[in-house]
ROVEXGU-279137 format. One record per atom (N, C-alpha, C): residue in three letters; x, z, y. Coordinates in steps of 0.05 Angstrom, whole numbers, plus 5000, padded with zeros to 4 digits. Atoms other than C-alpha are relative to their C-alpha. Layout:
% residues N
ALAXZY ...
***
This chain:
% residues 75
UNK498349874980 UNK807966451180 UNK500449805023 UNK499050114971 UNK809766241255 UNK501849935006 UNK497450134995 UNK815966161244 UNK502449904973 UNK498850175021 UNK821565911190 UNK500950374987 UNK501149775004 UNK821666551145 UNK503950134996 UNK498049824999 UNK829166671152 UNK500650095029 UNK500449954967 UNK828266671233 UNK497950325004 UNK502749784996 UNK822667251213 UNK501850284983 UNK498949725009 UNK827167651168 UNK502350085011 UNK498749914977 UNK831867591222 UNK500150285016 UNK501949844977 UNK827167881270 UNK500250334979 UNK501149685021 UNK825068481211 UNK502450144994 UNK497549775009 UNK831868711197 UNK500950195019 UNK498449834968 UNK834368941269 UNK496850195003 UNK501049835008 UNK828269401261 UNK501150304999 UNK498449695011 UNK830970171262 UNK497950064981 UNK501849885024 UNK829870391200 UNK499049794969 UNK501750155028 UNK827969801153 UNK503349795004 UNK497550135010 UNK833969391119 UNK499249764969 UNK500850145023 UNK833468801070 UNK501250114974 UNK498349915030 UNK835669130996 UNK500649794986 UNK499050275015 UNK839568610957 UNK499050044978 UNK499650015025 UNK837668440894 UNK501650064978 UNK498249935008 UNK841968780847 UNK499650014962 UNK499550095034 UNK844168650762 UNK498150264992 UNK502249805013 UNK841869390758 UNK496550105006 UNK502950064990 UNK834969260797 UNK498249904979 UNK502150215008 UNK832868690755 UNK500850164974 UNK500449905027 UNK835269070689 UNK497650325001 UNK501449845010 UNK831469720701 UNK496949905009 UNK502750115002 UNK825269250720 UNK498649924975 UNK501050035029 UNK824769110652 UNK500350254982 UNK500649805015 UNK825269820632 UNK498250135006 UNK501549734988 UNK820370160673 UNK498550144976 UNK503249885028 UNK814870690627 UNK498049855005 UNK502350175003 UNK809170390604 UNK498050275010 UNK500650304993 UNK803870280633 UNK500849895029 UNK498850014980 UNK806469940690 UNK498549755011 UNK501250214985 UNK804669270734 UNK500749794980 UNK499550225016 UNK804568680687 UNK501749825021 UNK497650244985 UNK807968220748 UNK502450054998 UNK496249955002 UNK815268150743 UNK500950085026 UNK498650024979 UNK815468120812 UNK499150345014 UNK501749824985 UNK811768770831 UNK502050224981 UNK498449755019 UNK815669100773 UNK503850035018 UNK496750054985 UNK822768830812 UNK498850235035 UNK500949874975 UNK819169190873 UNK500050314987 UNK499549815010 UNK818869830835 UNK502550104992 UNK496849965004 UNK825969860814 UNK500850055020 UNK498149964980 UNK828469730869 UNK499550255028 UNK499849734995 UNK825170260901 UNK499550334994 UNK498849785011 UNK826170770858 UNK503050025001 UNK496650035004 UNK833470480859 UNK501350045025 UNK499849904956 UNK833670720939 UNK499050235003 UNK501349844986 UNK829771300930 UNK497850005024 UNK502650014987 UNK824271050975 UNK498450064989 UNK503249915003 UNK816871190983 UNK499449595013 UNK500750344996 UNK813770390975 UNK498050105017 UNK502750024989 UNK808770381027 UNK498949674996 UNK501950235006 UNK803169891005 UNK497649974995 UNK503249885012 UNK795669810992 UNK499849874975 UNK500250115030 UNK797269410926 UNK499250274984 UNK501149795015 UNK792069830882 UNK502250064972 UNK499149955027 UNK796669640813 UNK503650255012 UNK498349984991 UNK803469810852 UNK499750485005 UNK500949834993 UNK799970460885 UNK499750254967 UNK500249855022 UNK798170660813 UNK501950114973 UNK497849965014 UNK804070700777 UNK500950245006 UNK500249624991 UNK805571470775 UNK503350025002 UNK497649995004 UNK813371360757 UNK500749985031 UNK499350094976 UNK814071260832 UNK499250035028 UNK501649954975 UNK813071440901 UNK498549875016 UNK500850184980 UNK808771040945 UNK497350165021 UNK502649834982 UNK802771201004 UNK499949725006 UNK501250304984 UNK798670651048 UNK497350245011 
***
């Protein structure tokens, strides 16, 4: 990155429309419940929680992320 990466999520928040989601106790607990089969990363699985835990649609071209059916996403 170009710049110091809290100067960039700065920039990304004032955005209409996009908001940083906090990390939350019940995020990281239903990341370890999702249905199987799901993304083996922890971190991709904490990405799934949390938006299912918002009701978003993940946009992404991550093929494992993308394939997880429990969940909305496009790209």
């Amino acid at each position: 990155m170009r710049r110091p990466v809290g100067d960039w999520l700065d920039l990304a928040i004032v955005r209409p429309g996009l908001h940083l989601a906090e990390l939350t106790q019940a995020v990281l607990v239903a990341s370890g419940q999702l249905a199987k089969p799901c993304p083996a990363d922890p971190a991709d699985q904490i990405i799934i929680a949390t938006a299912r835990d918002r009701e978003a649609v993940l946009i992404t071209k991550d093929r494992d992320l993308r394939a997880y059916a429990h969940m909305r996403s496009l790209w």
